[in-house]
C-alpha positions in Angstrom: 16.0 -6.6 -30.3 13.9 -3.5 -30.3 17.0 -1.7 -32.3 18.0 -0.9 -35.6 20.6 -3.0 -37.4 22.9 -0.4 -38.0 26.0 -0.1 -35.7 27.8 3.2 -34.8 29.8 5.0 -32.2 26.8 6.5 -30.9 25.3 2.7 -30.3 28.3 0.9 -28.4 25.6 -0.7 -26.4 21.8 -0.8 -25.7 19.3 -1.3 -23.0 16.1 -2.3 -22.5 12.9 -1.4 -20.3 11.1 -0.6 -17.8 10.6 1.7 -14.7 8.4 0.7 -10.9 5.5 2.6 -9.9 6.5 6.3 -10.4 5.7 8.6 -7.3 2.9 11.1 -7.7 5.2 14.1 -8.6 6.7 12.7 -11.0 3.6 11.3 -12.6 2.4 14.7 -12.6 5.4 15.8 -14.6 4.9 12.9 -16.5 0.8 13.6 -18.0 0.3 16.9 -16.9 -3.5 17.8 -15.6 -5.5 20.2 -17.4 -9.1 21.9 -16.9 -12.6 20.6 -18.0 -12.4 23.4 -20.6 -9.3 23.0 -22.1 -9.9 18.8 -22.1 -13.4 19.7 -23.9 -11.7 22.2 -26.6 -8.8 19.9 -27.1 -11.8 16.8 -28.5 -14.1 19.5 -29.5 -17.1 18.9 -26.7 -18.8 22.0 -24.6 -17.2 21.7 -20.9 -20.6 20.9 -19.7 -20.7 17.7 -21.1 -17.1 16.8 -20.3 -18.0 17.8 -16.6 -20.8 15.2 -16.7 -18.6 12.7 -18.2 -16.5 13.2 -15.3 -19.0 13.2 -12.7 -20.5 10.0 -14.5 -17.1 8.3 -13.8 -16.8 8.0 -17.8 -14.0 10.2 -17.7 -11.1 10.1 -15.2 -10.6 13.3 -13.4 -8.9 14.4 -10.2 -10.0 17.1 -7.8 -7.3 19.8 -6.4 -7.7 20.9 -2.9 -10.3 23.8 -3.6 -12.7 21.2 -5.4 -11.8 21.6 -9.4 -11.9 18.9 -11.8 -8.3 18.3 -13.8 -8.1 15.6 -16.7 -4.7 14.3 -17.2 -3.6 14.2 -21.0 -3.3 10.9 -21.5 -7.0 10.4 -20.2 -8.3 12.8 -22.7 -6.2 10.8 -25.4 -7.9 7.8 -24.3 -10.8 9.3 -24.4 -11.0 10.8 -27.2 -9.8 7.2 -29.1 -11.9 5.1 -27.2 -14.8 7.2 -28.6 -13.5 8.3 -31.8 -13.2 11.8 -31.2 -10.9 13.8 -33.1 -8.1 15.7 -31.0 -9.5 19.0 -32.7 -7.0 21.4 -30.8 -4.4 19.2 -29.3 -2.4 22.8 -28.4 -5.0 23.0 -25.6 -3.7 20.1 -23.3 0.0 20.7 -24.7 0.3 18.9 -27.9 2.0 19.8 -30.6 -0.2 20.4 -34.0 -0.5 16.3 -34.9 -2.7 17.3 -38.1 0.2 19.6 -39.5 1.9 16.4 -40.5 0.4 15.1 -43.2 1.1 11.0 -44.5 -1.7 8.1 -45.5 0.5 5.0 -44.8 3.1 3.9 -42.0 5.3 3.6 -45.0 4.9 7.8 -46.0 5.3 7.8 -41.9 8.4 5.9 -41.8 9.7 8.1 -44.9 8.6 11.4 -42.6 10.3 10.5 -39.2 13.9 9.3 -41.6 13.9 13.3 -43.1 13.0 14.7 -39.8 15.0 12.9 -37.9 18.2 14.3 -40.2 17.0 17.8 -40.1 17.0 17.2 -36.3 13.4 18.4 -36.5 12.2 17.8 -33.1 9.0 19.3 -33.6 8.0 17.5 -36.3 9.4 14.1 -34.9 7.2 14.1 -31.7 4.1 15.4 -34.3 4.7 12.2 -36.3 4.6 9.6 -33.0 1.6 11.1 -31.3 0.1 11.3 -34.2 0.6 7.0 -35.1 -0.5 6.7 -31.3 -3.6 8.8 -31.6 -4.5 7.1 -35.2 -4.5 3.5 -33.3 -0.8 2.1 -33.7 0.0 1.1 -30.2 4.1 1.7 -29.1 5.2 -2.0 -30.7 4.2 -1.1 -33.8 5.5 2.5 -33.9 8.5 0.9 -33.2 8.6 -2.5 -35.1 7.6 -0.4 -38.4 8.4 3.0 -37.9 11.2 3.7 -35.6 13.3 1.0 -36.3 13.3 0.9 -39.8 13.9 4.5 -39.6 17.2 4.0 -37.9 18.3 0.9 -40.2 18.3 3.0 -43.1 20.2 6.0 -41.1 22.7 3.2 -40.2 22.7 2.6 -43.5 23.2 5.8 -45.3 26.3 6.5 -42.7 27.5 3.3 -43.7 27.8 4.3 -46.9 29.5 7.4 -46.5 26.4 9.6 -47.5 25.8 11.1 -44.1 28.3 12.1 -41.4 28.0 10.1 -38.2 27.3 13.3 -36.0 23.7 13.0 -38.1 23.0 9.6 -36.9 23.5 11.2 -33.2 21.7 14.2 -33.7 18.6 11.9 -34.9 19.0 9.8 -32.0 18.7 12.7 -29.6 15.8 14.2 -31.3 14.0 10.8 -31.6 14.9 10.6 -28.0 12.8 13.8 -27.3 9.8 12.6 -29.2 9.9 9.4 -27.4 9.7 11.7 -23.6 6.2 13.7 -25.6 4.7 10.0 -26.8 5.2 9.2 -23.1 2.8 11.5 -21.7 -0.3 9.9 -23.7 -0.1 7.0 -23.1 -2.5 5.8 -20.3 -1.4 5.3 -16.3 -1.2 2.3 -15.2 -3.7 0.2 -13.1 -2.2 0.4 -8.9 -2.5 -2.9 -9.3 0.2 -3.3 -12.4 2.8 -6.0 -12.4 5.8 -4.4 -12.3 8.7 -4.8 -14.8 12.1 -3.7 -14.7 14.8 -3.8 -17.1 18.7 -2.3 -18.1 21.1 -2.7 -20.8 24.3 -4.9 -18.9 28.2 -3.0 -18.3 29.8 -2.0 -21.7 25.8 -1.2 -23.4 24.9 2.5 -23.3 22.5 2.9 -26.0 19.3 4.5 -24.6 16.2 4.9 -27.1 15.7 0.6 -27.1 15.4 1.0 -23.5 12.9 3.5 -23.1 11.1 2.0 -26.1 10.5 -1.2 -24.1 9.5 0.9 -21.0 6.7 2.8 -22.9 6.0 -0.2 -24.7 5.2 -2.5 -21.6 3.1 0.7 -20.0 1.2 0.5 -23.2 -0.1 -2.6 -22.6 -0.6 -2.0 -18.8 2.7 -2.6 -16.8 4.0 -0.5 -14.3 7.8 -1.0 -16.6 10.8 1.0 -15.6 13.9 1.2 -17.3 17.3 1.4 -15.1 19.1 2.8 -17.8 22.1 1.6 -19.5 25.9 0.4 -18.4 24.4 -1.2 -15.6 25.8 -4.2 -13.8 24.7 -7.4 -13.5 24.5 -7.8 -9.9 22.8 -4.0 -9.3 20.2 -5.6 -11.8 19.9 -8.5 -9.5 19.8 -6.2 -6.2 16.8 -4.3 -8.3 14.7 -7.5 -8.7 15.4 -8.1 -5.2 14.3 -5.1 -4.1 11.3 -4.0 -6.9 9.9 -7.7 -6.8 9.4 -7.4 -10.9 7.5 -10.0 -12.9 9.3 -9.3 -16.1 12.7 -8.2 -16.4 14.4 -7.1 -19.7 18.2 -7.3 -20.4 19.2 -5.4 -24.0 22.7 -7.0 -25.3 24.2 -4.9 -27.9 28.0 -5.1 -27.7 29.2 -8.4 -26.1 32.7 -8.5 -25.6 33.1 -12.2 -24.2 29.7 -14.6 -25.5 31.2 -17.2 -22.9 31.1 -14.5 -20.0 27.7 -13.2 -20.9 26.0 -16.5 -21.3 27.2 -17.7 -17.6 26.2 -14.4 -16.2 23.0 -14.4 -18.0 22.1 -18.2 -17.0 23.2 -17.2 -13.1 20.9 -14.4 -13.0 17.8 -16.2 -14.3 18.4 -18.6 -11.8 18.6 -16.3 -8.8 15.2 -14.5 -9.4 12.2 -16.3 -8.5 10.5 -18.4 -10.6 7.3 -15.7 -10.8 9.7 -13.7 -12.8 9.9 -13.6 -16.4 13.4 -12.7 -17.9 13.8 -11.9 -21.5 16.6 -11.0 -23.7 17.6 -9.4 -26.8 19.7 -7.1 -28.8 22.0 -7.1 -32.0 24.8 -8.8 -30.2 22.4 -12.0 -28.9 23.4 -14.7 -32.3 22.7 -18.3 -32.8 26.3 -19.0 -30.9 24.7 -17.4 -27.8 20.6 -18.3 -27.8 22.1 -22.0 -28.0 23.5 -21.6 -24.6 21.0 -19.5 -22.9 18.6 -21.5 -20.4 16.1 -20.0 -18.0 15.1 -17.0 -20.0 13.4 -16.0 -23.0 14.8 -14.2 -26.5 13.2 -11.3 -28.0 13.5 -10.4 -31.6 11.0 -7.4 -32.2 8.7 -5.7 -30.2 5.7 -7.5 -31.5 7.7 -11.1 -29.7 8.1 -8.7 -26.5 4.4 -7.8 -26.5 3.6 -11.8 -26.6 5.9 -12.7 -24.1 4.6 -9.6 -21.8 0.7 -10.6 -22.4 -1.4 -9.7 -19.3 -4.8 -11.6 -18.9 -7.7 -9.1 -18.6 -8.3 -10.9 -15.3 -5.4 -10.5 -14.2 -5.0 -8.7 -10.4 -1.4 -8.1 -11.3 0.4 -11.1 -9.5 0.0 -13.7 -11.8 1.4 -13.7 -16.0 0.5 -15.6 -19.0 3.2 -17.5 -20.1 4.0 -17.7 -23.2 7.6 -19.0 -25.2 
């Protein structure tokens, strides 16, 4: 799940999710801070107001040693979409320009990212995701009708001998890149977050699922990591022993031995605790294999994922609504 259906040398393998509670320095790397005055030009308000706003508790700010407000960016995204403001100069917290990219539909979107995504256009690719975020299209659905169409019909076009493969990788990398900007508006993460983890298993090294699911869990409030790709089993389970997750994603897409990977799969949903939510998916997961899976949960699409990952408004972060 949560990849395109095309299959190349590039894509030997997949992974999926999510990364713990990320240490303030890195979080400031992350969603950089910026000043009352460039937060106020970048949603077109005077600095006055946005200080009030601050002050009033209506906008998120932190104070550096000597006493000055700073707005993270993703705050002033929020912000700005919670009150239907128009990011009016999105250069002023870092952006790239979101309204030189100009489409009326996810469809003309979809179209968009596939062209600049084989002109390597990096640029223009991270334009065209912050833009979907800012417009309302939460991370599932940039990826459920955007980004993974997008790489079907690459797949496709490779597959057909009208692209050369090393196009397909230079599309991945660049969507990579826009995936590390679209990171850095969405919002933080209540302290309070359940925490999910999740890896693509040995012989699976294909990294833009994985990060997907990562930014798709923070956008809907956990505090997700992804471990990365190629990892083993048993490093997974030392992770859940050590991160205590609620949710833990596993991305299949090459699987050499079905048999293998169903026992290994069945053994680690057993050892976590029963708190924990395990859920799988990938290209390589087929009817052969979900008949034989017990314990844990099959994902298809990111839209499944968000279902499966639902977290009550109540929730204090120990406790998840489950859902099959």
């Amino acid at each position: 799940m949560f990849e395109s259906n095309h299959r190349s040398s590039s894509e030997n393998s997949s992974s999926e999710l999510v990364r713990k509670p990320s240490k303030k320095k890195k979080k400031a790397a992350e969603d950089p801070l910026y000043s009352p005055k460039k937060a106020a030009s970048a949603i077109g308000v005077s600095e006055s107001s946005l200080k009030r706003w601050c002050d009033a508790g209506v906008v998120t700010a932190v104070k550096t040693a000597g006493g000055h407000r700073r707005i993270s960016r993703s705050e002033v995204v929020a912000f700005a979409k919670k009150k239907n403001y128009h990011l009016r100069d999105p250069h002023s917290i870092g952006l790239p320009d979101i309204h030189s990219v100009d489409f009326e539909s996810v469809d003309q979107a979809r179209s968009s990212f596939v062209r600049e995504l084989l002109a390597a256009n990096t640029v223009d690719s991270k334009k065209i995701l912050c833009s979907l975020f800012i417009k309302g299209h939460n991370v599932a659905e940039i990826f459920d009708r955007v980004i993974a169409p997008a790489f079907s019909e690459i797949g496709s076009r490779w597959k057909s001998g009208e692209i050369e493969i090393y196009r397909e990788r230079m599309a991945t990398q660049t969507c990579h890149e826009a995936l590390l900007e679209l990171r850095t508006i969405i919002p933080q993460v209540s302290p309070n977050a359940p925490i999910a983890i999740g890896a693509a298993l040995e012989g699976n090294e294909f990294q833009l699922a994985t990060l997907g699911v990562e930014l798709c869990l923070r956008n809907f409030g956990w505090s997700a990591t992804s471990l990365g790709a190629n990892i083993p089993i048993n490093s997974l389970l030392q992770a859940a022993t050590d991160l205590k997750p609620s949710f833990i994603w596993i991305s299949a897409t090459m699987i050499d031995d079905p048999a293998s990977f169903v026992s290994r799969l069945n053994s680690f949903a057993e050892s976590v605790t029963d708190a924990t939510k395990v859920v799988v998916g990938g290209r390589a997961i087929g009817k052969e294999i979900l008949e034989h899976i017990s314990n844990a949960h099959y994902c298809e699409n990111f839209a499944q994922l968000v279902m499966l990952a639902r977290i009550p408004e109540a929730n204090t972060g120990q406790e998840l609504n489950r859902q099959n």
